[in-house]
Every structure is written in C-alpha cells, then in structure tokens.
Backbone bond lengths (Angstrom), bond angles and torsions (degrees), N, CA, C in turn:
res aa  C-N    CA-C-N  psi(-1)  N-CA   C-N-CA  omega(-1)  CA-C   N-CA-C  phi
1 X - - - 1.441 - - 1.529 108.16 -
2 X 1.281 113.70 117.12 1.777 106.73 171.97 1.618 113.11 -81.82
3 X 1.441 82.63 148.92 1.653 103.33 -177.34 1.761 106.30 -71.06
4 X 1.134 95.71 149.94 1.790 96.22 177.79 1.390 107.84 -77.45
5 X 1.104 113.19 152.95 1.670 122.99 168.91 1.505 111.60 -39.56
6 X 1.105 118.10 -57.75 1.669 119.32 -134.02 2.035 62.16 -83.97
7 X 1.215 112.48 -66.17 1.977 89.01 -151.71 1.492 93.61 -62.19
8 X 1.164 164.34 40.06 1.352 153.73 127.78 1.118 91.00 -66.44
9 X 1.328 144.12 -45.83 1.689 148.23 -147.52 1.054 99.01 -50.53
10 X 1.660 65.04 -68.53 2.142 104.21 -165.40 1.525 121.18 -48.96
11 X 1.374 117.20 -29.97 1.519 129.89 -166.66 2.111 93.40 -93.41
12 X 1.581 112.15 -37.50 1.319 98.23 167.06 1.288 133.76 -76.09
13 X 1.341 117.18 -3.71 1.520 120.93 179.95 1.442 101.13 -110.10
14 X 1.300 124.61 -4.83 1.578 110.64 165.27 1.491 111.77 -92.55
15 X 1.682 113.13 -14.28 1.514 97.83 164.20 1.478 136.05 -89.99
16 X 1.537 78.37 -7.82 1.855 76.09 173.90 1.603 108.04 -107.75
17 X 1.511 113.59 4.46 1.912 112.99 148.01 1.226 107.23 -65.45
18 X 1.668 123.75 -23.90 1.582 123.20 -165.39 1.827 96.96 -81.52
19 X 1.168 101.51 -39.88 1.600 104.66 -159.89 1.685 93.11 -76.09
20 X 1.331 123.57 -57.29 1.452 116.37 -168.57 1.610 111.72 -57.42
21 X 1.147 120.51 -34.42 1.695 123.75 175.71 1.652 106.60 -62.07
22 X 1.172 118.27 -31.30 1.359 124.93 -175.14 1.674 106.97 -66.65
23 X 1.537 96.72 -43.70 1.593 78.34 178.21 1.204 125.43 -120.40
24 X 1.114 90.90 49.84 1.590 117.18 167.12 1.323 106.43 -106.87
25 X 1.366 134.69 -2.45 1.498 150.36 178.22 1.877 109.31 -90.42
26 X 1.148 86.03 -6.04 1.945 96.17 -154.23 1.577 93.51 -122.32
27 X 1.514 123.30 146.73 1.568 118.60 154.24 1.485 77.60 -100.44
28 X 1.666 105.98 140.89 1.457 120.54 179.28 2.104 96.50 -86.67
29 X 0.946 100.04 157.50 1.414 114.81 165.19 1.840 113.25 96.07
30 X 1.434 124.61 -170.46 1.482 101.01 164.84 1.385 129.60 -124.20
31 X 1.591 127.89 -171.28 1.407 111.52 -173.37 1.505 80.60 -137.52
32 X 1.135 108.36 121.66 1.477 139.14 179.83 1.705 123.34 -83.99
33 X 1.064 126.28 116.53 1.392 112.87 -169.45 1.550 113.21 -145.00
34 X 1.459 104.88 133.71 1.757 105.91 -171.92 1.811 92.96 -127.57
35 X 1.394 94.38 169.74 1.784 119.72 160.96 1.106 110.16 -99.63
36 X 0.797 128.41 80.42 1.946 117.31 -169.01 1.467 116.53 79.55
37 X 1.665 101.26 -132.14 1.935 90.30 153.64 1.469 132.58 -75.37
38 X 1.377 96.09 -13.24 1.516 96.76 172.56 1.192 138.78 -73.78
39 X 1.427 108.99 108.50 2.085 106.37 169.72 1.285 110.26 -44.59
40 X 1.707 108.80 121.56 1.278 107.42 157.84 1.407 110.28 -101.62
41 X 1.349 134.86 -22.73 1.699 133.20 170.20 1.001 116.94 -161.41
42 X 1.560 122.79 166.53 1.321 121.37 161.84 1.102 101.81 -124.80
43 X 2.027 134.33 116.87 1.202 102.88 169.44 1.747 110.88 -116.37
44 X 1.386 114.24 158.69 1.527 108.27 -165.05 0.731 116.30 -143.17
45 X 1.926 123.26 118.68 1.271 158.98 -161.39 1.825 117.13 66.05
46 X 1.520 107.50 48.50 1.344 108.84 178.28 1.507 124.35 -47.75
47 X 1.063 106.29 162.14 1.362 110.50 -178.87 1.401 116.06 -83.00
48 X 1.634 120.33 138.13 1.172 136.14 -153.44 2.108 105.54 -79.92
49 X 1.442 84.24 8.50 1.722 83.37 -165.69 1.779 104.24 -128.80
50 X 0.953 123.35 150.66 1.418 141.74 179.15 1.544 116.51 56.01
51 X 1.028 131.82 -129.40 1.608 142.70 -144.14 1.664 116.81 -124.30
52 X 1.435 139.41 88.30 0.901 122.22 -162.92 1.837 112.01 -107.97
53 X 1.136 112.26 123.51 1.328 127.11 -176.48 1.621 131.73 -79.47
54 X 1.415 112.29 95.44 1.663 112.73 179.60 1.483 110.79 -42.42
55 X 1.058 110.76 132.85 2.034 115.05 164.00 1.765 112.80 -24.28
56 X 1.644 88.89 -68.38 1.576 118.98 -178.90 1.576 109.56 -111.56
57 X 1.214 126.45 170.28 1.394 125.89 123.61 1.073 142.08 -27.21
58 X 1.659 137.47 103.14 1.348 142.88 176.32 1.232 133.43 -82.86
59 X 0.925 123.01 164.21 1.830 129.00 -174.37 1.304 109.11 -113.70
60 X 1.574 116.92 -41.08 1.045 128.10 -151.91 1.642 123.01 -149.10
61 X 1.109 147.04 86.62 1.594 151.65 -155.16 1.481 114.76 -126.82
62 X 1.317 118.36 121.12 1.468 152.09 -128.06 1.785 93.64 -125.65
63 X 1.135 141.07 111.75 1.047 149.39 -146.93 1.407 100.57 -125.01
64 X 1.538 128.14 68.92 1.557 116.39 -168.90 1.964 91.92 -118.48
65 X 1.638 117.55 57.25 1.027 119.46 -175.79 1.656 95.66 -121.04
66 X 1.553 101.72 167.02 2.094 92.37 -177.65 1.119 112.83 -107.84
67 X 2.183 111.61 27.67 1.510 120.85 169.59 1.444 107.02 -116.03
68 X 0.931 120.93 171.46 1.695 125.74 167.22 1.769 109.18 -83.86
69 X 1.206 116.90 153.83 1.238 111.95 -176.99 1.588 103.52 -134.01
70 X 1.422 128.18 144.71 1.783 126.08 165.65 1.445 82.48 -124.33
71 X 1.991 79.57 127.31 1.713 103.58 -174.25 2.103 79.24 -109.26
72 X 1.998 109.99 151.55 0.738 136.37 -121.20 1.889 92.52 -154.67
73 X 1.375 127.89 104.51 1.353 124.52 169.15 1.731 114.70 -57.27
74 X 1.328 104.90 -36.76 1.536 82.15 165.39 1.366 128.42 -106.93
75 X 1.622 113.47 170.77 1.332 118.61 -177.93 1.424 137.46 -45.96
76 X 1.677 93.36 -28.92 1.766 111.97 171.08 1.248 127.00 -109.19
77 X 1.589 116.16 6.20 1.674 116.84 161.69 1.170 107.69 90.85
78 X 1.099 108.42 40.33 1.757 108.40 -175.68 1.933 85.72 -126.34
79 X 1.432 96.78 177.38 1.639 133.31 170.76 1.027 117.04 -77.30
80 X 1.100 140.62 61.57 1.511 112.10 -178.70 1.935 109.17 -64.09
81 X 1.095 99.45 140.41 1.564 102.65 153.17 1.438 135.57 -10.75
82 X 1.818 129.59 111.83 1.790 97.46 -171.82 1.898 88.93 82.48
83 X 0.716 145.91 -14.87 1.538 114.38 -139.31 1.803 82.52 -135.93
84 X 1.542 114.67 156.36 1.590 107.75 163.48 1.338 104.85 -154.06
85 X 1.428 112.81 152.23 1.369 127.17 -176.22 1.396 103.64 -68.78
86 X 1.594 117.65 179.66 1.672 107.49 -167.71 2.063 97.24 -149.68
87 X 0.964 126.25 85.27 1.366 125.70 -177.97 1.485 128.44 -57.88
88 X 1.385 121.59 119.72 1.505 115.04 -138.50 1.402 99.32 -137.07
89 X 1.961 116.04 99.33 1.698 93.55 -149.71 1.694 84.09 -115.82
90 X 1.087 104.07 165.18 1.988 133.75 -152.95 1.443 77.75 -41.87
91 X 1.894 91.23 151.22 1.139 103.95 169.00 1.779 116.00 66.12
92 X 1.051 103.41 30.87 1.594 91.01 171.14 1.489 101.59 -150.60
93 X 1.501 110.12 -165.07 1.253 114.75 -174.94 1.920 105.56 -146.03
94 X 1.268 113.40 159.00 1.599 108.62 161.84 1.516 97.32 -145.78
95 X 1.480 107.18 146.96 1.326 116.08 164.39 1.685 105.84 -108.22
96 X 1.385 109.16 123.47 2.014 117.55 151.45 1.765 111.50 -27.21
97 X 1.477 95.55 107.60 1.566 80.85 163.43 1.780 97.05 -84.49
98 X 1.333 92.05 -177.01 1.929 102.28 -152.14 1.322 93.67 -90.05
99 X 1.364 152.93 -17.48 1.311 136.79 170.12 1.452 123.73 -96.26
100 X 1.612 108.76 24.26 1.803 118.57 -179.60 1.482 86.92 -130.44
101 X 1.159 141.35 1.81 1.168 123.88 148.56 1.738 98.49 113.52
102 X 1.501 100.06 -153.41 1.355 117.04 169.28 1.296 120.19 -110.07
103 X 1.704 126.44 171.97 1.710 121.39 -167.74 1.323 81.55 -120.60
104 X 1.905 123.17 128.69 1.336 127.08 -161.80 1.679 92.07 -124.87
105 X 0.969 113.77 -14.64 1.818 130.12 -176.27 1.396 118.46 -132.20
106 X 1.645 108.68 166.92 1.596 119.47 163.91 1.375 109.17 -149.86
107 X 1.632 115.36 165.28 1.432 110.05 171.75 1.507 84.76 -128.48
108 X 1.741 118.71 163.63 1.429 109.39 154.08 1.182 99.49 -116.77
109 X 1.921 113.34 141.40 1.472 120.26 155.94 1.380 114.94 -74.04
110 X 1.617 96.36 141.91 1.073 98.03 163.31 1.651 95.77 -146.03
C-alpha cells in the first residue's frame, strides 16, 4: 500500500525538527586544552548545558567551538573570592597568566 504524499511530508519535516533540536543541545566543534605544551584534552561538541570539568588544570584553552565559552578556576564553575571568570568567544584562545592560577572548568553560552 503506498503512503500518501502529504504524511511522507509530514514524517520528513518532523525528522529534521528532530535533527535541528539535537544540535542545539551540542556547541558543535572542539575546546582544546594544554598545561603548557602539554595536551591535557580534546573535548568535542559538548553539551550546551551545565558544568564542564578539565581532566587536570590548564594553562591554555583553544576555543574551536561555534559558542562562546567562560572558562572558570574552579572545578564547579563558581567564583571563588580574589578569583574571576574569563569569557572566551569562538574562535579564540586565552592563556592563564601564572598568578590567577589554572582554568579547572567551563560553561558554554548559549
């Protein structure tokens, strides 16, 4: 039995509402992170929601995602005291100067 046109339509425009919501869940691309010369990760297409946690301590974080990111000295994305977040928008990079420590977190805006 063939399917009618219009629900072929209908069934193709609800999968690509499925696919576009999906990556809208994701900053597409990656966020790159070393200790110096050392790679500490690459992670790729994080999720656009909650708290994301470096392996180690970083020096240095590489922003090749298509959101902006504020990288965060501590592990859970908060302020500490003395302490300030650092806003890091696509396409760029920041290095830690050596007396603010290391970047142990990220959030992505979106």
């Amino acid at each position: 039995m063939p399917v009618p046109r219009s629900l072929a339509a209908l069934t193709g425009i609800a999968l690509l509402g499925l696919a576009s919501t999906a990556c809208d869940e994701q900053a597409l691309g990656t966020i790159d992170a070393r200790n110096g010369v050392r790679p500490v990760e690459t992670i790729s297409n994080p999720s656009v929601d909650g708290c994301h946690r470096f392996r180690a301590g970083v020096t240095h974080v590489a922003n090749y995602s298509q959101n902006d990111i504020i990288l965060y000295p501590t592990a859970d994305c908060t302020e500490p005291p003395g302490a300030a977040s650092v806003y890091l928008p696509t396409q760029t990079s920041d290095q830690v100067v050596r007396s603010t420590g290391l970047w142990r977190s990220f959030t992505i805006v979106h």
